[in-house]
N, C-alpha and C positions, 0 to 999 in steps of 0.2 A: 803311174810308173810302168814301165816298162821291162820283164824282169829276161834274161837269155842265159842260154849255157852256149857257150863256143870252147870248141876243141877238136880232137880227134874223136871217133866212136871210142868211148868208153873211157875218152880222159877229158869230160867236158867240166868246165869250169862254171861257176852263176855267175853272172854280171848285171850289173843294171845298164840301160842306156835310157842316159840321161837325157831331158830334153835340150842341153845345151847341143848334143850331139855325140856326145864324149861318154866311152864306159868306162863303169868302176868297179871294182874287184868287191866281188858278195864275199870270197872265202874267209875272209876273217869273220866274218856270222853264220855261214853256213859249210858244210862241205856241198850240197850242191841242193836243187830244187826239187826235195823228195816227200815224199807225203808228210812226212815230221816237219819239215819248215814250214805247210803250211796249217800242219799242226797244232804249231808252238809261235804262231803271229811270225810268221816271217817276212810276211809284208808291211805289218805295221813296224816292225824293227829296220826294215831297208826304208822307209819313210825318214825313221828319226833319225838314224844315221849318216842319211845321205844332207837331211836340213841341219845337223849340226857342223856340217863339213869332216865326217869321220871315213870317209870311203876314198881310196885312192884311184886316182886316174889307171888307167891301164892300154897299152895300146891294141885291136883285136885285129888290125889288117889284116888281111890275108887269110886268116884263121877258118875253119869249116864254123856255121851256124848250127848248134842239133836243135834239134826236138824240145820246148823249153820247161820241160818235164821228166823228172828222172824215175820211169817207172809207176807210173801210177797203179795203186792197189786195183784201181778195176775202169777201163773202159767201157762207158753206157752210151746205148747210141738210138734216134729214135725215128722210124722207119716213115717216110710217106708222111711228112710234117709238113711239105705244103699242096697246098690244092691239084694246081696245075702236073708235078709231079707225079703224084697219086696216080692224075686219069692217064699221065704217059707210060705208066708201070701195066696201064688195065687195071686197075681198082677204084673203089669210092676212095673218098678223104675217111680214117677210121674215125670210130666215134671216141675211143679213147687212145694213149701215146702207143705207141709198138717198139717195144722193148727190145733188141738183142745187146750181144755184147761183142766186141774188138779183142783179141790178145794184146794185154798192156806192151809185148816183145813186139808187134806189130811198127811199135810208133820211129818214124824217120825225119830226119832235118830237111827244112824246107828248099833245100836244093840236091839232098842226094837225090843218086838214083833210087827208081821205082822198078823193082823186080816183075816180069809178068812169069807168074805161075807157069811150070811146067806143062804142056798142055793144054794152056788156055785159049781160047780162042775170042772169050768175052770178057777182056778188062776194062775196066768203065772206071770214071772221077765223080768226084762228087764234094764239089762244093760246100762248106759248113760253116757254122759258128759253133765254137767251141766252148763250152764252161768249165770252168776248173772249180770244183767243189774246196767253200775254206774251213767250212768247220762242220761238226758231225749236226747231220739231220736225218728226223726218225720222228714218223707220226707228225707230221706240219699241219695242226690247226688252221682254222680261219680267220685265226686273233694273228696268226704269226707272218711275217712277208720273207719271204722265201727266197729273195733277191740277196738278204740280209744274211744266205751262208753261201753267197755265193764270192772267192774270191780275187775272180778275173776270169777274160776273155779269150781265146785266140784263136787263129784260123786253124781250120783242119781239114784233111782231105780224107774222105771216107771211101778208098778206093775200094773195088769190089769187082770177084768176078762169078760174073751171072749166073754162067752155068751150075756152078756147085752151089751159089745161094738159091737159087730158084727150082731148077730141075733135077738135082741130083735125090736121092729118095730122103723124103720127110721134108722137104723144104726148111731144108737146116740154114737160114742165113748166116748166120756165124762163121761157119767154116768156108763161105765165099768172100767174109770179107776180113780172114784175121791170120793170110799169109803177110811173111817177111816186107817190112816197107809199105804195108799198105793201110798207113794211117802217116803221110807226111805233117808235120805242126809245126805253127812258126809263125814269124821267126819270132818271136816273143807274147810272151802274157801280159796284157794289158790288165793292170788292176780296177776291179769294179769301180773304184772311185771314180773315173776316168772313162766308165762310159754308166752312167745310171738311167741311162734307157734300150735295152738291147733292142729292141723292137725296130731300128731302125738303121740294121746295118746296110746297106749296097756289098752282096757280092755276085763277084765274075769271075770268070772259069772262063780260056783257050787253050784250042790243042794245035800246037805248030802255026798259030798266030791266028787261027782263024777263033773267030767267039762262037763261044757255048752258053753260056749262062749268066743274065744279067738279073739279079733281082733283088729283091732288099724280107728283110726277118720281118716287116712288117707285113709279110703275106702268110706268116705261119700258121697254121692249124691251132698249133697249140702253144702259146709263147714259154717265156725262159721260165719265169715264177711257175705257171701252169706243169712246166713238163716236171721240175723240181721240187712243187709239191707231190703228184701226182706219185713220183718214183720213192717220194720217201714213205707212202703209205704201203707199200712194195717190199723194201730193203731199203737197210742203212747206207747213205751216202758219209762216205767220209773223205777228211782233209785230200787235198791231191788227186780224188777223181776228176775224171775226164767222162762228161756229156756229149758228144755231138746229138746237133737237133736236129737231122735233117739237111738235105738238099733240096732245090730247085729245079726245075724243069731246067731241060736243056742235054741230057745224060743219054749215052749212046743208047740205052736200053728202049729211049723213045721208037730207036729205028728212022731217025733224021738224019743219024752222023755215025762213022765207024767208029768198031770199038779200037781199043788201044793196039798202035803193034810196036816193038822193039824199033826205035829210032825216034818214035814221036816226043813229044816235046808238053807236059803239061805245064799251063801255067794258072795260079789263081789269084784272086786278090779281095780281102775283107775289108771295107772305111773304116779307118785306126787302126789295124793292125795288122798290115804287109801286105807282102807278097812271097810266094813260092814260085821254083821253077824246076823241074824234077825231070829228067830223060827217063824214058822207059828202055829197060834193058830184060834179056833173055835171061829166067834163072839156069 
């Protein structure tokens, strides 16, 4: 399934889109797609509802696409996860995942605009797969698969700017990568059913039509089950987190390609689960 919120910022609605092509109106099971829906099986409920013929068509033309997450309790994200990456940063591949975190306020619909920080000079994209955490995990054994709390997919963009994650004092990544808009997602959560091997996504990343980034999750360091046990021996994941794993090689920070300036154009794309297209504008 396919789950979306479309509306205005702050009046978005759930929908499913269907694979006929056609969406249906979630509000009569949900008010929208917030950590409690996927809390309380909100996917397996839009499953039975939509096979018993209980969802009504809905027309969504014209309508903004958001973020298809309302809020998530906490954004995890994890640093230099694939090889290639890493050596274009100047670093090894780590030996274990690199933890920071995104402002869940961060996150934006896959075609607004992308704000560059006041004073930026080094905004960068970054390509991801995204995980949406479905149910609580804490302490994941070797008996346990770890796939198993996970409750969908979707693309994400881990935009970031350098300066303040890298140079500004203590090397605080966080705070380069968790201004306004700079976590685009979309255009929908593709439910794990529907992809049970993450290891094999194709994504690509252009800025203003030329390509950036072509590559697939089968080059990760450390894959989805790996990074998702790894983080629950850490802290509790719960319903409605947001994972990103990582980007790929290809990000201005290699020093191949400019960073971002107001008028550019990002665009990216994950196999099964969209595409974005986002203008960068001046905050």
């Amino acid at each position: 399934m396919r789950l979306q919120r479309v509306g205005a910022v702050g009046a978005e609605r759930p929908v499913l889109l269907g694979t006929d092509g056609h969406h249906y109106d979630l509000s009569g099971l949900t008010d929208d797609l917030t950590p409690e829906f996927f809390r309380d099986g909100g996917p397996a409920r839009v499953s039975r509802a939509h096979a018993a013929g209980e969802l009504f068509r809905i027309d969504v033309a014209g309508q903004r696409v958001g973020a298809p997450l309302a809020r998530p309790g906490a954004v995890l994200c994890i640093g230099q996860n694939y090889a290639a990456h890493a050596a274009e940063s100047g670093a090894k591949p780590p030996a274990e995942p690199i933890l920071f975190y995104k402002g869940p306020n961060a996150l934006a619909g896959p075609e607004d605009d992308v704000l560059i920080p006041r004073g930026s000079e080094r905004t960068d994209w970054e390509v991801e797969l995204g995980v949406v955490i479905g149910k609580r995990a804490r302490y994941l054994g070797a008996d346990e698969d770890p796939l198993d709390y996970v409750a969908g997919y979707v693309l994400s963009n881990d935009v970031s700017e350098r300066t303040v994650q890298l140079d500004a004092p203590g090397g605080q990544w966080s705070k380069g990568k968790s201004s306004e808009t700079f976590n685009p997602l979309g255009p929908w959560v593709l439910t794990a059913e529907e992809l049970p091997v993450p290891q094999a996504v194709r994504l690509r990343s252009w800025v203003n039509g030329e390509a950036r980034q072509d590559s697939s999750t089968a080059d990760m360091v450390f894959s989805v089950a790996e990074i998702v046990r790894h983080l629950s021996q850490y802290l509790v994941l719960e319903p409605g987190d947001l994972v990103n794993t990582g980007t790929p090689e290809g990000v201005a920070l290699s020093g191949r390609f400019p960073y971002l300036r107001a008028g550019d154009v990002m665009e990216l794309e994950a196999e099964g689960l969209g595409r974005h297209r986002n203008r960068l504008v001046q905050a």
